[in-house]
C-alpha positions in Angstrom: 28.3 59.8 32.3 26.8 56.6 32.9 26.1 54.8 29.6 23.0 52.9 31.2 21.8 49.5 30.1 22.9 48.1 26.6 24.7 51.9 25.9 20.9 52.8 25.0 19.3 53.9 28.3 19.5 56.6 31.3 17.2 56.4 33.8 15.5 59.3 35.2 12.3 59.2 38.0 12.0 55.9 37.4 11.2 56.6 33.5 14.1 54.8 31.2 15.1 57.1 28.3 15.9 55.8 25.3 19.5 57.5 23.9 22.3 56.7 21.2 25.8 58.2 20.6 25.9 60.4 17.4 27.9 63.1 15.6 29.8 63.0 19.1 27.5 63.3 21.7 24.7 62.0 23.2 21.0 62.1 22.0 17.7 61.5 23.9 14.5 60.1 22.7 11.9 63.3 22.9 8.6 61.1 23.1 10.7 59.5 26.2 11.6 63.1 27.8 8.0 63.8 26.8 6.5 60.8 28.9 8.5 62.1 32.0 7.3 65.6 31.3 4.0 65.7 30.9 3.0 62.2 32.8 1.0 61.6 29.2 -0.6 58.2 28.5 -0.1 58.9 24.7 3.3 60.8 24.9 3.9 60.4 21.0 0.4 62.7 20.6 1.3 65.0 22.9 4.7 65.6 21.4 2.9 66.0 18.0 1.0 68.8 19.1 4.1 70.2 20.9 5.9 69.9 17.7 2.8 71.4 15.3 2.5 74.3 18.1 6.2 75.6 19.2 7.8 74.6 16.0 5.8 74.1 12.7 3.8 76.5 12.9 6.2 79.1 13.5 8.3 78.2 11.0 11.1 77.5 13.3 13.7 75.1 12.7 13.6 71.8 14.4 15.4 71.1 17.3 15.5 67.5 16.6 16.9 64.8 14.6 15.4 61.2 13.7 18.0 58.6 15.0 16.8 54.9 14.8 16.3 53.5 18.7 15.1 50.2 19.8 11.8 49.7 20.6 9.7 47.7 23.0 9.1 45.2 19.8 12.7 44.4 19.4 12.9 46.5 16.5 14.6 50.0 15.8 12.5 52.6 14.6 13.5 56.1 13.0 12.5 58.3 16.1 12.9 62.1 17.2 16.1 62.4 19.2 17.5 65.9 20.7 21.0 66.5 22.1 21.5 68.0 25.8 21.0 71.6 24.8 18.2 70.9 22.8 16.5 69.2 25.6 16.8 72.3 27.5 14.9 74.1 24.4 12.1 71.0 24.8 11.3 71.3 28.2 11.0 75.1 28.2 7.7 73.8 25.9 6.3 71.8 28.2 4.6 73.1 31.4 5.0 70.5 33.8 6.0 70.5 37.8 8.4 68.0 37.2 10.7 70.8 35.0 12.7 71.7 37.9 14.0 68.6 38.9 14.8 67.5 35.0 16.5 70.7 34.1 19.0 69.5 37.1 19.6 66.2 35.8 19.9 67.9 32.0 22.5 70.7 33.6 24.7 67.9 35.5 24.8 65.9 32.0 25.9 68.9 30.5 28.4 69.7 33.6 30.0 66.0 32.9 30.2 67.4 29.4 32.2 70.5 30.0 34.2 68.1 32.1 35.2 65.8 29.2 36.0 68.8 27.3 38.6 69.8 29.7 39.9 66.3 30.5 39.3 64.4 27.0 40.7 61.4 28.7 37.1 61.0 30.4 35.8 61.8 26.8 38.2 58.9 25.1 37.2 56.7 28.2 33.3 56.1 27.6 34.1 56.3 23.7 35.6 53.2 24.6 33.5 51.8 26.4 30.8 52.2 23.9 33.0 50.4 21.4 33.7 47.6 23.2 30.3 46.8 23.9 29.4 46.7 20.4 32.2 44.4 20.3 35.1 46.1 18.3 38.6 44.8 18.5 40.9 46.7 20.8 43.5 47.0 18.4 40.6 48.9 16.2 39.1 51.0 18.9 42.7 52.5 19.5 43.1 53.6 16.2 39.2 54.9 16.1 40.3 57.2 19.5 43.3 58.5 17.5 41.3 59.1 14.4 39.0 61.3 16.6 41.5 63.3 18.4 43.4 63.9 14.8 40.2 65.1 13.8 38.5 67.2 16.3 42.5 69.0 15.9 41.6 69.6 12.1 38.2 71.1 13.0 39.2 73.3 15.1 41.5 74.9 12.7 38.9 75.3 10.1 36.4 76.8 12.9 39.7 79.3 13.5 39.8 79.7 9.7 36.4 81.0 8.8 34.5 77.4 8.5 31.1 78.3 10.3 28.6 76.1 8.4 28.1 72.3 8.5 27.7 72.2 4.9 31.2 73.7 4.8 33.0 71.0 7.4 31.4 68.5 4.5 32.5 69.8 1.7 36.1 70.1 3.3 35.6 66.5 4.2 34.7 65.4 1.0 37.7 66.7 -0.5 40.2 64.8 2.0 38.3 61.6 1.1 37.9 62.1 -2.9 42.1 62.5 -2.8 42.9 59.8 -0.4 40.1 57.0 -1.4 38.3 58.3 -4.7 35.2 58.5 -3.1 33.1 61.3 -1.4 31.9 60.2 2.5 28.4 59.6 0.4 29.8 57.7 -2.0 31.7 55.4 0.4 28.7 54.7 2.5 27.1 53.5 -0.6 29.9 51.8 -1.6 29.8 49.9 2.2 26.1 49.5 2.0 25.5 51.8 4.6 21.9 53.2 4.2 20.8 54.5 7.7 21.4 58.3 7.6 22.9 57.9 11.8 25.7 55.8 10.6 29.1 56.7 10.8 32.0 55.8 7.6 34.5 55.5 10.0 32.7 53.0 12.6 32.5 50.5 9.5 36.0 51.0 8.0 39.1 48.7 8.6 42.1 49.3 10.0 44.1 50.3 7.3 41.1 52.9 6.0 41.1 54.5 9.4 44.9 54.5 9.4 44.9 56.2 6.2 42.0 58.8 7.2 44.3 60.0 10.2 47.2 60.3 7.4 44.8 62.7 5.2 43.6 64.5 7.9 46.7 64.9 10.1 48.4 65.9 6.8 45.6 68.5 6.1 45.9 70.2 9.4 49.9 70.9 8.9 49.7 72.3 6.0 47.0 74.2 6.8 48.9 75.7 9.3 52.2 75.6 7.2 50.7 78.3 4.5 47.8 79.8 7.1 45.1 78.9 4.8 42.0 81.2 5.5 38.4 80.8 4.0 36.8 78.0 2.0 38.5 78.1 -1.0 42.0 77.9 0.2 41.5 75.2 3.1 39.4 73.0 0.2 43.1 73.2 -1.5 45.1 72.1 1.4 42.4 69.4 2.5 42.8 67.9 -1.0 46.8 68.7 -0.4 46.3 66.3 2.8 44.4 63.6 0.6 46.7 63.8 -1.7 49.9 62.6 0.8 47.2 59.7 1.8 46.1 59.2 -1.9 50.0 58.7 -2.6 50.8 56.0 0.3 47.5 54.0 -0.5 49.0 53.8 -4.1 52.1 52.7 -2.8 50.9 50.1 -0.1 48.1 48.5 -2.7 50.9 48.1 -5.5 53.2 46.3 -2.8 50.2 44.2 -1.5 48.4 43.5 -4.9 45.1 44.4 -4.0 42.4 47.2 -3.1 42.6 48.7 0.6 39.4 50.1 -0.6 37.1 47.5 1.2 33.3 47.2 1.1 33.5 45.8 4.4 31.7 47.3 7.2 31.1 46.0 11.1 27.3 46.0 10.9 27.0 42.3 11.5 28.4 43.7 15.4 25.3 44.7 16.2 23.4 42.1 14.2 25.1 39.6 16.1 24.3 41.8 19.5 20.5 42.0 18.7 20.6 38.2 17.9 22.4 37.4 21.1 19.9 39.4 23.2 17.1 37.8 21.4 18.4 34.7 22.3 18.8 35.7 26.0 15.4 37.3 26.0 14.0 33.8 25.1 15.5 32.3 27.6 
């Protein structure tokens, strides 16, 4: 998939659409979609009565989630964002001869998908890519790629276990963290500063945090498998098990080093220092 201009933008008829990595995919500005669509001179209107009609009013539940994107300004707004099978659900709202043609372009991004699922090297590869744009250090991004495989392993055992729910992954989650760092994933985004709801722990912690995520989480997933935890209750034991092995080598490693690995560092000023930079270029 290409990752478009500044990671941010896929074109499509000539229309740029506005889209940001999160929760491990890709997400796509609806009011953008919409504009394509429905050829509307006030596309953020007509998505408000699209909204009201196919979704409010019935009482469904919404298809999208607000994700802050750039705007024309310079500035990044909290705006309505849907993932590839959700943009399926948003064009079957919209009667518009250009439908066709856009469900093709939505079922080859969704082809490229199944592709990455089958060969998660092409997966890891524009992960990368996206990361090294924001300007990460190498040596960081590896150990980002390894905390990701280590944990889409753990997931899938709890999906095999009887873990359905989001809520659930969470509250599993929470326990790892609470063991190995004290803290819930809530509480350590506070604790970081982080206060936009689309932004992820583990993109703002150091090396040695991320290092001793993998430890809880790789540790969680064997002994899962070592006593064939099933349901809730027993894998929240084994997750805290898992924390606990990380909670014990943090200990160790801080008493040897004389201070915190707990950091309230983050790597927001990355992409304050890329908005700045474009700025500057834009001025130019």
């Amino acid at each position: 998939m290409s990752m478009g201009q500044e990671q941010a933008l896929v074109v499509f008829a000539d229309t740029k659409i506005r889209k940001i990595w999160f929760n491990e995919e890709w997400f796509y500005s609806v009011v953008d979609i919409v504009e394509v669509l429905s050829e509307s001179p006030t596309p953020r209107q007509y998505w408000g009565k699209v909204k009201d009609r196919e979704f409010v009013q019935l009482e469904l539940s919404p298809i999208w989630v607000q994700l802050k994107l750039p705007s024309s300004d310079g500035k990044s707004y909290e705006t309505d964002c849907v993932n590839t099978k959700n943009a399926f659900r948003l064009v079957q709202s919209i009667p518009s001869k250009k439908a066709e043609p856009f469900k093709m372009w939505l079922a080859q991004l969704a082809k490229e998908r199944i592709e990455e699922i089958e060969n998660p090297e092409l997966a890891q590869d524009r992960v990368k890519e996206y990361y090294e744009l924001k300007g990460y250090p190498k040596e960081w991004i590896d150990k980002r790629l390894r905390g990701i495989a280590i944990r889409q392993e753990l997931t899938e055992e709890w999906k095999q276990r009887g873990v359905e729910e989001q809520r659930e992954f969470a509250i599993l989650t929470n326990e790892i963290s609470k063991a190995t760092f004290g803290k819930t994933v809530g509480e350590y985004k506070e604790f970081k500063g982080l206060q936009k709801p689309n932004q992820n722990l583990r993109d703002h912690m150091s090396d040695w945090e991320l290092i001793l995520t993998m430890v809880g989480e790789k540790a969680t997933t064997d002994i899962t498998v070592a006593k064939n935890a099933q349901g809730v209750p027993e894998l929240k034991q084994t997750a805290k098990e898992g924390g606990d092995i990380a909670k014990n080598t943090r200990r160790e490693l801080e008493q040897k080093i004389g201070k915190s690995i707990v950091t309230p560092e983050n790597y927001v000023h990355l992409s304050e220092q890329k908005q700045r930079k474009k700025l500057i270029e834009d001025k130019k």
